[in-house]
mmCIF file of the N, C-alpha and C atoms, coordinates in Angstrom:
data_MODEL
# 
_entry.id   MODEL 
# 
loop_
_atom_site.group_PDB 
_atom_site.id 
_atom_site.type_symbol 
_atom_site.label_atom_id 
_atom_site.label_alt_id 
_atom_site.label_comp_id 
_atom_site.label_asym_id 
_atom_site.label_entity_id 
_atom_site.label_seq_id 
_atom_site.pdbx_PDB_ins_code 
_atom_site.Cartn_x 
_atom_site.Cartn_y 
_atom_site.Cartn_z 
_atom_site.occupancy 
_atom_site.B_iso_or_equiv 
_atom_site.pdbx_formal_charge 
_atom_site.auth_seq_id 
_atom_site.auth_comp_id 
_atom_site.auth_asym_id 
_atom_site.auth_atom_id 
_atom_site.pdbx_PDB_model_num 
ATOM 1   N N  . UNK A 1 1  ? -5.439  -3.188  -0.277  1.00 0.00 ? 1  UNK A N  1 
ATOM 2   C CA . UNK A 1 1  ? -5.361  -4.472  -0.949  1.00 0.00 ? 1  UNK A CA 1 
ATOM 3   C C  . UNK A 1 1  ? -4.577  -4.290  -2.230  1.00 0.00 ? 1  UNK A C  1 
ATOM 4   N N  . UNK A 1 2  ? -3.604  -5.471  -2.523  1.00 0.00 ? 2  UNK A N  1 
ATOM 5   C CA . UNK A 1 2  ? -2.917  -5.126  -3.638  1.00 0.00 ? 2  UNK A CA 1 
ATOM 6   C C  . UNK A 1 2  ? -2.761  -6.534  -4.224  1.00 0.00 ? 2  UNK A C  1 
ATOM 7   N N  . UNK A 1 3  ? -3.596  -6.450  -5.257  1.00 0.00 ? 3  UNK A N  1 
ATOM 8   C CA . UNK A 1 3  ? -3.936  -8.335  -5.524  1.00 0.00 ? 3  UNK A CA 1 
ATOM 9   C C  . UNK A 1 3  ? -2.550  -8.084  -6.841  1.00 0.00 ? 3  UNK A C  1 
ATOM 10  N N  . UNK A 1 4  ? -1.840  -9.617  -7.278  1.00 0.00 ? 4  UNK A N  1 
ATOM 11  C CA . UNK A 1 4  ? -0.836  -9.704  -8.169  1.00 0.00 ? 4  UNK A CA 1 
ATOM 12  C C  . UNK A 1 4  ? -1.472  -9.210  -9.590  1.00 0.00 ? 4  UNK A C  1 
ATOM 13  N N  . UNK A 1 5  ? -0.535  -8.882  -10.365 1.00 0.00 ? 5  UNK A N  1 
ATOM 14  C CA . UNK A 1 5  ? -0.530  -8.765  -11.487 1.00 0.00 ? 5  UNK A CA 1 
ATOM 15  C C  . UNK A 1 5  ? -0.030  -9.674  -12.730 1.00 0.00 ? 5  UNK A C  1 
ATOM 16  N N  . UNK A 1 6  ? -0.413  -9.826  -13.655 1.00 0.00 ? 6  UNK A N  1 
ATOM 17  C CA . UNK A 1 6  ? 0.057   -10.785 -14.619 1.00 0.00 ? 6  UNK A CA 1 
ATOM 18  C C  . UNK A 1 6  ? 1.360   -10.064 -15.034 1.00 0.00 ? 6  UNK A C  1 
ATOM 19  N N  . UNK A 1 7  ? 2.477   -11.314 -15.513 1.00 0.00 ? 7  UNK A N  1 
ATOM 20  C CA . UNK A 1 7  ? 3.382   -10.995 -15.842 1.00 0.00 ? 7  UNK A CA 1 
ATOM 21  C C  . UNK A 1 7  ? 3.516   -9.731  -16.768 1.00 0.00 ? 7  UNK A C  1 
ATOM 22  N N  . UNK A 1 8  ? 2.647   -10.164 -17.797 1.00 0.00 ? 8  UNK A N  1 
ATOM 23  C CA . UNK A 1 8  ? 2.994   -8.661  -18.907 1.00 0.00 ? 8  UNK A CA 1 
ATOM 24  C C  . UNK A 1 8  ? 2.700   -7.302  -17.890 1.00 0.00 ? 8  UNK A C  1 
ATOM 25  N N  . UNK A 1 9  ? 2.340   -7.002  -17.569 1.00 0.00 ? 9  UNK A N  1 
ATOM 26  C CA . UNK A 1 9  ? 1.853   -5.705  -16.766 1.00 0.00 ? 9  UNK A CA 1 
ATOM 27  C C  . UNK A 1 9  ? 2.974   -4.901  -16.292 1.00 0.00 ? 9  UNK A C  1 
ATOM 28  N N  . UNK A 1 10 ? 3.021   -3.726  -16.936 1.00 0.00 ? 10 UNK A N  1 
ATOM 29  C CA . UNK A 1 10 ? 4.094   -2.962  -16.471 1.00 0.00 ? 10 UNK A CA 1 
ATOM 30  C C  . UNK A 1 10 ? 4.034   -2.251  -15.058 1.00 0.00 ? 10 UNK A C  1 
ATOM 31  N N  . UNK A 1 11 ? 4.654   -2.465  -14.371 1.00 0.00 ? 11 UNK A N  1 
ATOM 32  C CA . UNK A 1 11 ? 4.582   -1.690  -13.203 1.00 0.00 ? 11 UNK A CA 1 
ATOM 33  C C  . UNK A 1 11 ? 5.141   0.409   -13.366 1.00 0.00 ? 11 UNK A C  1 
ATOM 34  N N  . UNK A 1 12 ? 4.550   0.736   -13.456 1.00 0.00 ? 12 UNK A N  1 
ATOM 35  C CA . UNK A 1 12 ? 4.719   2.314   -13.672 1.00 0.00 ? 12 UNK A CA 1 
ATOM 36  C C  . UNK A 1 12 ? 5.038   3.022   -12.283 1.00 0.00 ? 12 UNK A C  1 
ATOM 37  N N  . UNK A 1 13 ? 4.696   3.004   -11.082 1.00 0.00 ? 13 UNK A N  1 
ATOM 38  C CA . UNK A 1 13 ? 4.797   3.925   -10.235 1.00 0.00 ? 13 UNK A CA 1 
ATOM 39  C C  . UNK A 1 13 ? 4.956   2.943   -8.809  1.00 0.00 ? 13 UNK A C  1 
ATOM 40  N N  . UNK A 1 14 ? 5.575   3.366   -7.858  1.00 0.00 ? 14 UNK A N  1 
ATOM 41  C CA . UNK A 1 14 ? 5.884   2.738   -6.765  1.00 0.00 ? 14 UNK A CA 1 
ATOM 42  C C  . UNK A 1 14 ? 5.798   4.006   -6.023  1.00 0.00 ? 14 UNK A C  1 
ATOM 43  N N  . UNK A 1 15 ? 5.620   3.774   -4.286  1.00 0.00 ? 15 UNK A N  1 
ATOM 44  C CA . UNK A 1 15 ? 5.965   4.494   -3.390  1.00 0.00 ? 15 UNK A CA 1 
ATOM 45  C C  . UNK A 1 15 ? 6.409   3.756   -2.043  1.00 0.00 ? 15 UNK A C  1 
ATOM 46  N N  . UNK A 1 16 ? 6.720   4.494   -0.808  1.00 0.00 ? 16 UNK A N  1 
ATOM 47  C CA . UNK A 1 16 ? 7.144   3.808   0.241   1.00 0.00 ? 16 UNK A CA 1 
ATOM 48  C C  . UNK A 1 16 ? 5.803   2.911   0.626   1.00 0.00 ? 16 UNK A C  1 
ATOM 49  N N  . UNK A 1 17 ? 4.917   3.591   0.850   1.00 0.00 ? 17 UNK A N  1 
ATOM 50  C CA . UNK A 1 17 ? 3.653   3.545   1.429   1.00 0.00 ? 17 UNK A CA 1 
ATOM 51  C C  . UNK A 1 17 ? 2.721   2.181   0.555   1.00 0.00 ? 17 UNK A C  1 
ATOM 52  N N  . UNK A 1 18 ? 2.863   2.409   -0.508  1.00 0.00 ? 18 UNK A N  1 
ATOM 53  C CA . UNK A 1 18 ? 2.300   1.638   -1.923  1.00 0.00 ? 18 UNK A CA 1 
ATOM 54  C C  . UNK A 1 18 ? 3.248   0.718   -2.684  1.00 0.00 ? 18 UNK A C  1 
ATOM 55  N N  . UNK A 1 19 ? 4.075   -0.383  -3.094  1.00 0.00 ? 19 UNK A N  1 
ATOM 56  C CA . UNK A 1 19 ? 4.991   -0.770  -3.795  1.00 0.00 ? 19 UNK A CA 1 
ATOM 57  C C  . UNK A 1 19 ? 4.363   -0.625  -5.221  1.00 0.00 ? 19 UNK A C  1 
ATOM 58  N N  . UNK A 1 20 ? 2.978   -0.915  -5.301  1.00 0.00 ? 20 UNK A N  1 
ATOM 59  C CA . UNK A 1 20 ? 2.536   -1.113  -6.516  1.00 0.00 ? 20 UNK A CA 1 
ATOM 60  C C  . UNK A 1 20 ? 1.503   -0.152  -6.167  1.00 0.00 ? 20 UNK A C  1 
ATOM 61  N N  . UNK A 1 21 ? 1.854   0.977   -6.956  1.00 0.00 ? 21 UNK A N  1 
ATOM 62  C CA . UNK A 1 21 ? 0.607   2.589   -7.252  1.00 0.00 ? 21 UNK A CA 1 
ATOM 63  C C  . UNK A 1 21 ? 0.073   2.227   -8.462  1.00 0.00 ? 21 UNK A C  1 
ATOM 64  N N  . UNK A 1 22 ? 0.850   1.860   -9.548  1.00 0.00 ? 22 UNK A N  1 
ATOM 65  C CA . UNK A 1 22 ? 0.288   2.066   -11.122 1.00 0.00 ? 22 UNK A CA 1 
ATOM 66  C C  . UNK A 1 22 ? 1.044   1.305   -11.693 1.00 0.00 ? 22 UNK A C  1 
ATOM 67  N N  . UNK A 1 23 ? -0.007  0.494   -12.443 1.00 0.00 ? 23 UNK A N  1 
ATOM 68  C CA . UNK A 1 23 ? 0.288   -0.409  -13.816 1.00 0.00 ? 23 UNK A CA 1 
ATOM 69  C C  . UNK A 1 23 ? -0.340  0.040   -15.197 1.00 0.00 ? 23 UNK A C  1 
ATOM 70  N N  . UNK A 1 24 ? 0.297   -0.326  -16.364 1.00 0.00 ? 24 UNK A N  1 
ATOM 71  C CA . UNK A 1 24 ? 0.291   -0.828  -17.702 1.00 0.00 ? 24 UNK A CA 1 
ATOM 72  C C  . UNK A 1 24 ? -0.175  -1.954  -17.676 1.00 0.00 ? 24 UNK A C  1 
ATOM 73  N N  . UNK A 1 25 ? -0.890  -2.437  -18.666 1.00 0.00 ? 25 UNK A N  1 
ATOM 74  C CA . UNK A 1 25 ? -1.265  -3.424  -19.328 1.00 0.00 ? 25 UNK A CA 1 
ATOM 75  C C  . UNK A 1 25 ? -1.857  -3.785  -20.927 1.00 0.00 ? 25 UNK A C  1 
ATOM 76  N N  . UNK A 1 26 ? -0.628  -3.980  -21.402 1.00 0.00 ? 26 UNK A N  1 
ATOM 77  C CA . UNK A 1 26 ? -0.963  -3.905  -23.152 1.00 0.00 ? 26 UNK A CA 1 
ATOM 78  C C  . UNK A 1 26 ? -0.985  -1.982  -23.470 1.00 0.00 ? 26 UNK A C  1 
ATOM 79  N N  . UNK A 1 27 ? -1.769  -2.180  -24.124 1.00 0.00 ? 27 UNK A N  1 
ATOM 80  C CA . UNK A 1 27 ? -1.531  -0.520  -24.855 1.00 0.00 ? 27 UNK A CA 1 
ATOM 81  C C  . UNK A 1 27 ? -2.361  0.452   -24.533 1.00 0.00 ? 27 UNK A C  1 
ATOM 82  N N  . UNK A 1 28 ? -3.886  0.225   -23.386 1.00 0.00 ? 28 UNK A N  1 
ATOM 83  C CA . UNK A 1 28 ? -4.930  0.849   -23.259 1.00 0.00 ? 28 UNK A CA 1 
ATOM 84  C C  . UNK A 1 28 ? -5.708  0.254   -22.117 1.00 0.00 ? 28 UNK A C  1 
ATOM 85  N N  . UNK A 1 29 ? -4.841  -0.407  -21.222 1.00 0.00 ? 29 UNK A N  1 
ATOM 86  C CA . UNK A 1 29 ? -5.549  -0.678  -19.838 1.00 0.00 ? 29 UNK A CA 1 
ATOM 87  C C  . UNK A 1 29 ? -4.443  -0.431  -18.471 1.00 0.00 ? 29 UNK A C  1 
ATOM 88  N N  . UNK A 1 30 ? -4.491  0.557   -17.448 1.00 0.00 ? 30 UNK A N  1 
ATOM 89  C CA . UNK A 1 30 ? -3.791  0.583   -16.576 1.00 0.00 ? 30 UNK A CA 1 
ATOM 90  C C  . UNK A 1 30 ? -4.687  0.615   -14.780 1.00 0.00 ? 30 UNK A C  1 
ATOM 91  N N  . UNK A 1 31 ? -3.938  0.356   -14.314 1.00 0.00 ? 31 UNK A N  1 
ATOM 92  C CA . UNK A 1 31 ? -4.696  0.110   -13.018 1.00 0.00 ? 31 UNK A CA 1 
ATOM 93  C C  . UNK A 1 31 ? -3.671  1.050   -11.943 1.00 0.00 ? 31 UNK A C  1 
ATOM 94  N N  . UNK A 1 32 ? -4.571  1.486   -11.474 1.00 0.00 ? 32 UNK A N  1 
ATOM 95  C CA . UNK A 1 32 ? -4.209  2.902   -10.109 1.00 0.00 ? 32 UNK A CA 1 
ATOM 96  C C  . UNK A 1 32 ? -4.728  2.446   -8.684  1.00 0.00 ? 32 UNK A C  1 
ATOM 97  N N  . UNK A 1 33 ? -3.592  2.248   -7.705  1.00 0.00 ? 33 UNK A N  1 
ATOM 98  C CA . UNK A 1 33 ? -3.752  2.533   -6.189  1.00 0.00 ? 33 UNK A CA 1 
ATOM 99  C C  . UNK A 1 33 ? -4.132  3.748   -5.617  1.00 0.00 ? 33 UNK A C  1 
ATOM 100 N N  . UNK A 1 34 ? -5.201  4.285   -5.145  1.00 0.00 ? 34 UNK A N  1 
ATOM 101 C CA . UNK A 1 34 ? -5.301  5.440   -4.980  1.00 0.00 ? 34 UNK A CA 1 
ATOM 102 C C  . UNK A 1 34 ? -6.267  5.664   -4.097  1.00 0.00 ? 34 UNK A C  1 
ATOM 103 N N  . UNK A 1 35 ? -6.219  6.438   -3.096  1.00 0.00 ? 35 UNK A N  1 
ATOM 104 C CA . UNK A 1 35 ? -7.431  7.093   -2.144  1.00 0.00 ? 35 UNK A CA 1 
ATOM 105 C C  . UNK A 1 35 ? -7.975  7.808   -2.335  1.00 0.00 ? 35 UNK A C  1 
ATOM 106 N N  . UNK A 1 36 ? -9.451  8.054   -2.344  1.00 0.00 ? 36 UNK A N  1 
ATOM 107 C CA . UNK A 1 36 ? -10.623 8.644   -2.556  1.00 0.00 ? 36 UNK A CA 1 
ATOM 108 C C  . UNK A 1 36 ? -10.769 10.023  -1.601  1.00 0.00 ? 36 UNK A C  1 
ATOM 109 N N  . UNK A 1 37 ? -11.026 10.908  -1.952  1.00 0.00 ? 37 UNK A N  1 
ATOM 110 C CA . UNK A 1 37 ? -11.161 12.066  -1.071  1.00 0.00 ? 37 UNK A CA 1 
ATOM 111 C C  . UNK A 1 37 ? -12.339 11.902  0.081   1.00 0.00 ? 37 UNK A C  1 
ATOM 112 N N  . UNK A 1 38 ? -12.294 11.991  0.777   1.00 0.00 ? 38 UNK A N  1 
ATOM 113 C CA . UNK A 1 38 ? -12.916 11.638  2.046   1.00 0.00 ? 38 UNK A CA 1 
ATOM 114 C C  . UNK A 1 38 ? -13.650 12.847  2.765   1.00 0.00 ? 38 UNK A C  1 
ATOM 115 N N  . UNK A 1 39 ? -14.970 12.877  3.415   1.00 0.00 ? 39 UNK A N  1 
ATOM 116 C CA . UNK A 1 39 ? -15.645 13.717  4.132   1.00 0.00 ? 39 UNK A CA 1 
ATOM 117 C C  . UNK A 1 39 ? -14.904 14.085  5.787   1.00 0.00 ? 39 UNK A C  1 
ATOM 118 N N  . UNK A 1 40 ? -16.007 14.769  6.401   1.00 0.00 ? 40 UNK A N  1 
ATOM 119 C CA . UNK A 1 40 ? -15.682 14.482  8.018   1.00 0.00 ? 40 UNK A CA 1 
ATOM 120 C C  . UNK A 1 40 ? -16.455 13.320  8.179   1.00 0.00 ? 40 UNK A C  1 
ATOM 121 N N  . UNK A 1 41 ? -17.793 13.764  7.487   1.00 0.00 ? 41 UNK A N  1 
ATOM 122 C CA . UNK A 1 41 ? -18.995 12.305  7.872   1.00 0.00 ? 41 UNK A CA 1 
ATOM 123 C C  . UNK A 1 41 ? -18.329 11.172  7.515   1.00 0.00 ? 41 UNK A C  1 
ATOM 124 N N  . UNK A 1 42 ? -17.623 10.566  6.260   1.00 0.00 ? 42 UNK A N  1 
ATOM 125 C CA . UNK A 1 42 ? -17.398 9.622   5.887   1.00 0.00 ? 42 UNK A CA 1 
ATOM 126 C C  . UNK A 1 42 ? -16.324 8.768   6.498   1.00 0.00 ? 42 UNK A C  1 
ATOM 127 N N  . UNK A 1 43 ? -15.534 9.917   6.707   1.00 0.00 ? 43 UNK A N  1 
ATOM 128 C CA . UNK A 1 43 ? -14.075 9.491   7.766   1.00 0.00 ? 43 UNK A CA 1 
ATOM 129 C C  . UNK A 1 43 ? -14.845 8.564   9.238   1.00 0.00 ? 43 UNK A C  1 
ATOM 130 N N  . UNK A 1 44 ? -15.905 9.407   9.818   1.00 0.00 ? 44 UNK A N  1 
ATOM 131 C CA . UNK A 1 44 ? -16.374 8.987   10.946  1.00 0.00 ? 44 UNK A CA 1 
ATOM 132 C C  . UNK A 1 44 ? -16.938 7.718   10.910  1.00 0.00 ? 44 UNK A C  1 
ATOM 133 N N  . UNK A 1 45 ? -17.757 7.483   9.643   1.00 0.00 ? 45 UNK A N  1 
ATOM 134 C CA . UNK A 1 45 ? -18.523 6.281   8.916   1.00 0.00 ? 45 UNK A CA 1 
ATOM 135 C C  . UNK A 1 45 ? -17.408 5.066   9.056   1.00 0.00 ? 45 UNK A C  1 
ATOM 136 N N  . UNK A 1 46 ? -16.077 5.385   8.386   1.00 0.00 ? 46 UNK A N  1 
ATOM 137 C CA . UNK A 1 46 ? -15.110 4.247   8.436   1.00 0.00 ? 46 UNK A CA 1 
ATOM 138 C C  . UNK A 1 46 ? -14.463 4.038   10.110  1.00 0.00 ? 46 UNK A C  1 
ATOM 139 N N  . UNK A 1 47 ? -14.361 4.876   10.422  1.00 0.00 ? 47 UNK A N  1 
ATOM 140 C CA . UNK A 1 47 ? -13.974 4.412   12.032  1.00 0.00 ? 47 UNK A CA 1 
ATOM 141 C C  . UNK A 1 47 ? -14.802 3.521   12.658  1.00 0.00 ? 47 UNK A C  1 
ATOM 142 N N  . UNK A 1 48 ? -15.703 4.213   12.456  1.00 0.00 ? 48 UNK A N  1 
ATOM 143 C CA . UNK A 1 48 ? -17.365 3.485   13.073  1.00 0.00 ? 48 UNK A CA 1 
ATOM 144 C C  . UNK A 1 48 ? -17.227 1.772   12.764  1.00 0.00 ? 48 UNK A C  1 
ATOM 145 N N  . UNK A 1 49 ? -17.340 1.947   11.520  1.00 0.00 ? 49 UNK A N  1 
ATOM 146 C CA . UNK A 1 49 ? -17.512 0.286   10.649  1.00 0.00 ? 49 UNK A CA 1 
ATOM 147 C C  . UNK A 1 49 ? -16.509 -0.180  9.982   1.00 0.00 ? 49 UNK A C  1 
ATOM 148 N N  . UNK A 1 50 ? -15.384 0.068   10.225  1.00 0.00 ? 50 UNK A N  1 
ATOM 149 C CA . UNK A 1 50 ? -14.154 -0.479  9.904   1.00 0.00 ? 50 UNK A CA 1 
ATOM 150 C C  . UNK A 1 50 ? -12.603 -0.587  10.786  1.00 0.00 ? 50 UNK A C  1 
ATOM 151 N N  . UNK A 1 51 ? -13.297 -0.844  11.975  1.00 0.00 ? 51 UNK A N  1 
ATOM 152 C CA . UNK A 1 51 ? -12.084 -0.633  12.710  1.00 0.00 ? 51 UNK A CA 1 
ATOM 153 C C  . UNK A 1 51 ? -10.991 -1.576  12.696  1.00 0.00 ? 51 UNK A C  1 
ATOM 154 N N  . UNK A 1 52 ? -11.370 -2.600  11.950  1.00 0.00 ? 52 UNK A N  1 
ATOM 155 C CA . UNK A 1 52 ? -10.644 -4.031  11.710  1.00 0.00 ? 52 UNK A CA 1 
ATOM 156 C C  . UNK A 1 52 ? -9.322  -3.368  11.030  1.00 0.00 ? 52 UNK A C  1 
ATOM 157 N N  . UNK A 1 53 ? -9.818  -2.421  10.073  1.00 0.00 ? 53 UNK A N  1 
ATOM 158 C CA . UNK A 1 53 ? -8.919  -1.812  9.128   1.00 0.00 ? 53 UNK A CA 1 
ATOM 159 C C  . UNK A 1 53 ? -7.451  -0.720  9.882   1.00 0.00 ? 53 UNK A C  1 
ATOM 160 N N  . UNK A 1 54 ? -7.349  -0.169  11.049  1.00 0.00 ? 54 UNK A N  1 
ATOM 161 C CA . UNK A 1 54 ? -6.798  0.504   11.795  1.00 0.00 ? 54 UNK A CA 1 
ATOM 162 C C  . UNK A 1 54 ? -5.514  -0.114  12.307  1.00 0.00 ? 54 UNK A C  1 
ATOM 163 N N  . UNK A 1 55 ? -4.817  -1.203  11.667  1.00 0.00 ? 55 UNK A N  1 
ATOM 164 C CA . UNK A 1 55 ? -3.639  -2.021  12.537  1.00 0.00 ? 55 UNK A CA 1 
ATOM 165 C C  . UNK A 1 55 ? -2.883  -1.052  12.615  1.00 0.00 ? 55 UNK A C  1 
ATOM 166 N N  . UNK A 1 56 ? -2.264  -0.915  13.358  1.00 0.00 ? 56 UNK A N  1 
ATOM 167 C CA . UNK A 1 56 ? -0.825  0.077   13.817  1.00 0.00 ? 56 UNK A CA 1 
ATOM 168 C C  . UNK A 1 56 ? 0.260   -0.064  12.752  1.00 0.00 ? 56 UNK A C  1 
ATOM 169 N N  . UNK A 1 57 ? 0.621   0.828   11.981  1.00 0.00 ? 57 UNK A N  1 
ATOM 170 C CA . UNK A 1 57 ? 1.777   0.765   11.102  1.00 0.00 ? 57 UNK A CA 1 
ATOM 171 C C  . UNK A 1 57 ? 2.444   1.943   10.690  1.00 0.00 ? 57 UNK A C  1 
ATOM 172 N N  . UNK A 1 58 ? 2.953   2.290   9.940   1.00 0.00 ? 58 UNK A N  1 
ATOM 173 C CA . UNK A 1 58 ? 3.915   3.166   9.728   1.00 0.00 ? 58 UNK A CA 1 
ATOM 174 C C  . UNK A 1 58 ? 3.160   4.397   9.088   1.00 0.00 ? 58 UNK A C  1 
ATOM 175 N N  . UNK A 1 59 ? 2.079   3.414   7.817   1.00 0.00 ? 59 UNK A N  1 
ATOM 176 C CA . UNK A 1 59 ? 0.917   4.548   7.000   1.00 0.00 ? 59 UNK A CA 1 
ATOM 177 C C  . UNK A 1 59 ? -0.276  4.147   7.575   1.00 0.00 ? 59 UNK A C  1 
ATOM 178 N N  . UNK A 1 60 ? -0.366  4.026   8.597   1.00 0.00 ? 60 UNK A N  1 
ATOM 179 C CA . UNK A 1 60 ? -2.184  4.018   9.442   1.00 0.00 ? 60 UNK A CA 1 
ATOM 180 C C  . UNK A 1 60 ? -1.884  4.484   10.868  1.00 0.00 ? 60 UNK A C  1 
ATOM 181 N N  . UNK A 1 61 ? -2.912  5.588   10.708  1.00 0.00 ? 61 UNK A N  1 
ATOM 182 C CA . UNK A 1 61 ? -2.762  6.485   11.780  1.00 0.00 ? 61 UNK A CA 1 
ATOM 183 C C  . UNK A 1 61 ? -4.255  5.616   12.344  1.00 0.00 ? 61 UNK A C  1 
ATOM 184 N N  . UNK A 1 62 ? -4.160  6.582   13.754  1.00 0.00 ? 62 UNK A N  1 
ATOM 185 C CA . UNK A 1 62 ? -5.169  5.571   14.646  1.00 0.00 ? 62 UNK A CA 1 
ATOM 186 C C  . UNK A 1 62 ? -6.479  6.214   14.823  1.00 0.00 ? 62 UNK A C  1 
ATOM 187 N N  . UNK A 1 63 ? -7.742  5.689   15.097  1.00 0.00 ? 63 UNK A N  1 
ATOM 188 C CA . UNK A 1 63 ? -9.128  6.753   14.890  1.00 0.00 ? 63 UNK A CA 1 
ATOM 189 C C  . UNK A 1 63 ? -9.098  7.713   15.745  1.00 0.00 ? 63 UNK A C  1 
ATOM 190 N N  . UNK A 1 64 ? -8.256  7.717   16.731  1.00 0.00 ? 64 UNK A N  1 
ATOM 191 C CA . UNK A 1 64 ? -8.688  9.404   17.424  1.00 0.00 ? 64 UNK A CA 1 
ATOM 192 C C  . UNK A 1 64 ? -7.575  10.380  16.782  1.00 0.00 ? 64 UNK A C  1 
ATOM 193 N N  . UNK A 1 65 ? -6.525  9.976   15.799  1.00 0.00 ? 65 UNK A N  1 
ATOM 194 C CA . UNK A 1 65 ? -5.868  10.683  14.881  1.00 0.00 ? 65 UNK A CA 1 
ATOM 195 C C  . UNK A 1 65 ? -6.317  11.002  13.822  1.00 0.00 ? 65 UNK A C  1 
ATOM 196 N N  . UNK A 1 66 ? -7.285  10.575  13.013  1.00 0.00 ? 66 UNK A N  1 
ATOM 197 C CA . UNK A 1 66 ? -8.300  10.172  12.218  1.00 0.00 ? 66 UNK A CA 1 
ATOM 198 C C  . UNK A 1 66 ? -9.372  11.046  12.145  1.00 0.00 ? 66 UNK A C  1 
ATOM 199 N N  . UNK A 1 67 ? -10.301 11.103  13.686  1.00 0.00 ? 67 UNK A N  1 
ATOM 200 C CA . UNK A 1 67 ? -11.309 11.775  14.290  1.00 0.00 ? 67 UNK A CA 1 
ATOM 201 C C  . UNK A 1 67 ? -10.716 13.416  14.251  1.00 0.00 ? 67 UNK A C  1 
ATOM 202 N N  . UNK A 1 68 ? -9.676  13.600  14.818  1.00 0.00 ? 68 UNK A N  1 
ATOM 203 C CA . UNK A 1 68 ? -9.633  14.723  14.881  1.00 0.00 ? 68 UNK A CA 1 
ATOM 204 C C  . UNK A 1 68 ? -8.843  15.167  13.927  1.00 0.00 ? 68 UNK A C  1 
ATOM 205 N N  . UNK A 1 69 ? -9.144  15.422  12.856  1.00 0.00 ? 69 UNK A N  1 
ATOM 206 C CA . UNK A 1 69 ? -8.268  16.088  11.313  1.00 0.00 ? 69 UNK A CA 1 
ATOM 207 C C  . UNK A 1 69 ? -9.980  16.249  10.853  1.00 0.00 ? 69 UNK A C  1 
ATOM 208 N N  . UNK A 1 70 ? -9.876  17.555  10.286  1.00 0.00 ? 70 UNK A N  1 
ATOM 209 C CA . UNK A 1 70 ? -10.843 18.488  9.742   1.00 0.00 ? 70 UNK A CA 1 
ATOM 210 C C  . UNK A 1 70 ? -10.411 18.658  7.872   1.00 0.00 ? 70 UNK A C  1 
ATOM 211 N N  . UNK A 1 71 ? -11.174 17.761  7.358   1.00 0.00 ? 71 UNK A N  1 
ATOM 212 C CA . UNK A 1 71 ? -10.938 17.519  6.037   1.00 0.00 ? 71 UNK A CA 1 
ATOM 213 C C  . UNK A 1 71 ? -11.620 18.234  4.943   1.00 0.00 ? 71 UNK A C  1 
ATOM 214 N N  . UNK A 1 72 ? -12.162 19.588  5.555   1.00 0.00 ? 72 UNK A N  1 
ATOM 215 C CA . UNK A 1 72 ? -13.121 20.191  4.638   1.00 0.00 ? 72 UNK A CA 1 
ATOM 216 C C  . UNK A 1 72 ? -12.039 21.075  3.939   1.00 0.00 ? 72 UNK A C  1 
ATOM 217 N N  . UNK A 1 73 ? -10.994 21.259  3.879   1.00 0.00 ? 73 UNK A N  1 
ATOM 218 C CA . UNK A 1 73 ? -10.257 22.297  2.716   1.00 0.00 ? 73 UNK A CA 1 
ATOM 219 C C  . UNK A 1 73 ? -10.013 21.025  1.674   1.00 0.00 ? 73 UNK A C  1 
ATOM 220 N N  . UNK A 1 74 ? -10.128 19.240  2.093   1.00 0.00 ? 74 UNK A N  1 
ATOM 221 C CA . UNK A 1 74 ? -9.589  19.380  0.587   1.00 0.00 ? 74 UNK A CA 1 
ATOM 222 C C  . UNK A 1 74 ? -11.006 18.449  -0.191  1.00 0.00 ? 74 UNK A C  1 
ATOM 223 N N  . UNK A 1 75 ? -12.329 19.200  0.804   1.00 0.00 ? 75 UNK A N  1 
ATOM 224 C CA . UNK A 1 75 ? -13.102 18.837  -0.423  1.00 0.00 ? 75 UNK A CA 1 
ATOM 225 C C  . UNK A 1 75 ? -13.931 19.902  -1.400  1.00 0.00 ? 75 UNK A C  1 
# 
């Protein structure tokens, strides 16, 4: 989800994947796009109860791509 930003808001960081990673706002508030480090359990948790979330695209891989990636080196 990437809700708009008010005009003043500096946009700081872009990627292919993300257009809007990181904003400025005034002198001491910025806002970050960013993914949370993820379990095996938790990964399984979102397949389970979020499959709505899985549309086919360029940066969403599919739950049996998902299922099988072993995520314990990067926790």
């Amino acid at each position: 989800d990437m809700p708009g930003a008010t005009p003043s808001a500096e946009l700081l960081a872009t990627s292919a994947g993300c257009p809007q990673q990181a904003y400025r706002y005034k002198h001491n508030v910025y806002g970050l796009q960013f993914h949370m480090e993820i379990t095996n359990e938790s990964m399984q948790g979102m397949i389970a109860h979020c499959p709505g979330d899985l549309k086919p695209s360029r940066f969403v891989q599919s739950a049996s791509e998902l299922a099988q990636q072993d995520l314990t080196a990067i926790n």
